[in-house]
DRENVODO-478845 format. One record per residue: residue in three letters; x, y negated, z negated of N, C-alpha, C in turn. Coordinates in steps of 0.02 Angstrom, whole numbers. Atoms other than C-alpha are relative to their C-alpha. Layout:
  code    n.px    n.py    n.pz   ca.px   ca.py   ca.pz    c.px    c.py    c.pz
   ALA       X       Y       Z       X       Y       Z       X       Y       Z
...
This chain:
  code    n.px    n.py    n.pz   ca.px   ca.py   ca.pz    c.px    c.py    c.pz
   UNK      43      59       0       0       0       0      45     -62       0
   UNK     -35      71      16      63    -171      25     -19     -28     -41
   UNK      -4      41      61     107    -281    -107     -21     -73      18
   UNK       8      70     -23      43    -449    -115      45     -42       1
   UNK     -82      37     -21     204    -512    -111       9       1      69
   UNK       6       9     -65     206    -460      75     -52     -12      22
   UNK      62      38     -20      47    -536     124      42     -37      70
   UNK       4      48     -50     119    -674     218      59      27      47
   UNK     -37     -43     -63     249    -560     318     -28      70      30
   UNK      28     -69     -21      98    -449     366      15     -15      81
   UNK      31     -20     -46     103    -384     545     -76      53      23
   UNK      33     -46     -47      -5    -271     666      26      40     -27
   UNK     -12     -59      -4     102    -147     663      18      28     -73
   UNK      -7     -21      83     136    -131     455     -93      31     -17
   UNK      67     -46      38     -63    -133     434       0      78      44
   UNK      23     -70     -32     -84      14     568      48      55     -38
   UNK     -35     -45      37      79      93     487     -41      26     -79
   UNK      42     -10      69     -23      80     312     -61      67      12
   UNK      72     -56     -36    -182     175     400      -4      36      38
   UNK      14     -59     -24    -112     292     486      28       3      97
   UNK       5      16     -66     -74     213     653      69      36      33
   UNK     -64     -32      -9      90     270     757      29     -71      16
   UNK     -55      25       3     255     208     817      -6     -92       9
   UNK       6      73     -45     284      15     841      -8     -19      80
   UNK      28      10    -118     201     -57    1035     -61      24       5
   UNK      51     -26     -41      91      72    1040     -76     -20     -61
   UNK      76       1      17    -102      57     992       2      65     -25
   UNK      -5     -51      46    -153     181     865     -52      51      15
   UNK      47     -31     -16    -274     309     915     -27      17     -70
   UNK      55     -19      36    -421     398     831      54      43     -91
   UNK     -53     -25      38    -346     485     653     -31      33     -54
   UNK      46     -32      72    -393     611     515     -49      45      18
   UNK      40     -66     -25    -512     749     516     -62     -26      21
   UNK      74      13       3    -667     645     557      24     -39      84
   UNK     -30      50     -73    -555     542     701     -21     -54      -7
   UNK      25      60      23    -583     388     600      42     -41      36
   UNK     -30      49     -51    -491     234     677      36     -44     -48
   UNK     -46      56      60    -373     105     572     -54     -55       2
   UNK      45      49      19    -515      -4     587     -48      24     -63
   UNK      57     -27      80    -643     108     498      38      17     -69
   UNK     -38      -8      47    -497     144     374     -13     -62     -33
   UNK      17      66      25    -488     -45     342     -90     -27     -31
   UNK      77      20       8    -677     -51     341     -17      27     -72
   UNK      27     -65      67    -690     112     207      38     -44     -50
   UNK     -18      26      54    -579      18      95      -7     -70     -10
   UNK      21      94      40    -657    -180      95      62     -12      28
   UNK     -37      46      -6    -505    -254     170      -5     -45      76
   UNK      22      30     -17    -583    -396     246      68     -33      59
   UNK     -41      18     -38    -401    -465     336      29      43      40
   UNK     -21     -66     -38    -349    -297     389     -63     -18      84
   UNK      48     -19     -72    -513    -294     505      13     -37      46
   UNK     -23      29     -55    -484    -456     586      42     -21      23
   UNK     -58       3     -62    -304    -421     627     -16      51      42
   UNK      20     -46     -51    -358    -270     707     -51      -9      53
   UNK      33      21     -53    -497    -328     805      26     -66      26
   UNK     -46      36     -46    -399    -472     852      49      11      62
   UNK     -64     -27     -66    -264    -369     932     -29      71      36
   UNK      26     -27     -51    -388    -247    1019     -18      58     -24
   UNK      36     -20      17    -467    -148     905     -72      11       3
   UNK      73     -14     -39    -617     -62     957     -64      28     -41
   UNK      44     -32      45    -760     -79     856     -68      41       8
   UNK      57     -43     -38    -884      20     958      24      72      -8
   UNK      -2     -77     -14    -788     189     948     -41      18     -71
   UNK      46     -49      45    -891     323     850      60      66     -25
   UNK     -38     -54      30    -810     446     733     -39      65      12
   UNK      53     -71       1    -864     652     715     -67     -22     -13
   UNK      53      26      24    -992     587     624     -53     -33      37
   UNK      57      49     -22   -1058     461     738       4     -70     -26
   UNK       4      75       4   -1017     328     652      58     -57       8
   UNK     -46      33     -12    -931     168     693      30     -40     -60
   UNK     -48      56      71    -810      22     559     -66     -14       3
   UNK      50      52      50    -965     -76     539     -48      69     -45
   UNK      56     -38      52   -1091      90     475      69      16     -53
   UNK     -56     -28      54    -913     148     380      -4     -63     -67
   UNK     -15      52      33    -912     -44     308    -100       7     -48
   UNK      84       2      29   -1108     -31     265     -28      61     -54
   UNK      -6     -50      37   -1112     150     204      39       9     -71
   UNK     -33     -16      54    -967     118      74      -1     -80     -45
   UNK      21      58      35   -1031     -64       8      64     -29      21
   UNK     -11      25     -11    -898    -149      86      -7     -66      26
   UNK      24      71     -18    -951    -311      97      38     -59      42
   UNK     -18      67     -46    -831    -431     160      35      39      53
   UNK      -9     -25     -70    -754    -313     288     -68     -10      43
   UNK      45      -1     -40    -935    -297     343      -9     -60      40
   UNK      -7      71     -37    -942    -479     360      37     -13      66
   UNK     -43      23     -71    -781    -487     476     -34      37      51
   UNK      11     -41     -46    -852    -346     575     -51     -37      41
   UNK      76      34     -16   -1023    -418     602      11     -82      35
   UNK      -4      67     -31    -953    -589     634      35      13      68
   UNK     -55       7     -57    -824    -541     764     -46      39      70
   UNK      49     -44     -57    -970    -416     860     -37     -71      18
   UNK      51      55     -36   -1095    -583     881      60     -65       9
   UNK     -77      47     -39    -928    -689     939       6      18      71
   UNK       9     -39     -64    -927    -552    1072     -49     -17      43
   UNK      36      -4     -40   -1098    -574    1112     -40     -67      24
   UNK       2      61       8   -1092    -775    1102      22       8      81
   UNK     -14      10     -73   -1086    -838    1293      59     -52      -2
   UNK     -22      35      -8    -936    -913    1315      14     -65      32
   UNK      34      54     -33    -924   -1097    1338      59     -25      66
């Protein structure tokens, strides 16, 4: 887990290293026995900055796990609240018509 001491020297590639992600460059595929995603990881545990570096840098919050479900039901299902927030804000950003 990172320390809040490194906060402000977070990258991309430290959170994905934290959740599971692979080598530095590459994008992290699906992960874990359910084929959860470093987003829904971030989601399952509330960490509200995690989500929107990952959907910033091209995190995909539409994929579906075994289950079926995507980061936002993972963020809703486990009372994550302010992840839910980022999630929810960054999906109707998407679906905002750009000006």
């Amino acid at each position: 887990m990172l320390r809040e001491k490194e906060w402000p020297n977070i990258t991309v590639e430290k959170i994905w290293k934290q959740v599971g992600g692979s080598k530095r460059g590459k994008r992290p595929g699906r992960n874990g026995l359910l084929c959860n995603t470093p987003l829904m990881y971030a989601a399952r545990g509330n960490h509200p900055h995690s989500c929107q570096e990952l959907l910033l840098h091209g995190g995909d919050f539409k994929l579906h796990n075994l289950n079926g479900d995507t980061a936002h039901t993972v963020a809703v299902e486990n009372n994550s609240t302010l992840a839910q927030a980022v999630i929810t804000n960054f999906i109707i950003s998407q679906l905002e018509p750009s000006s």
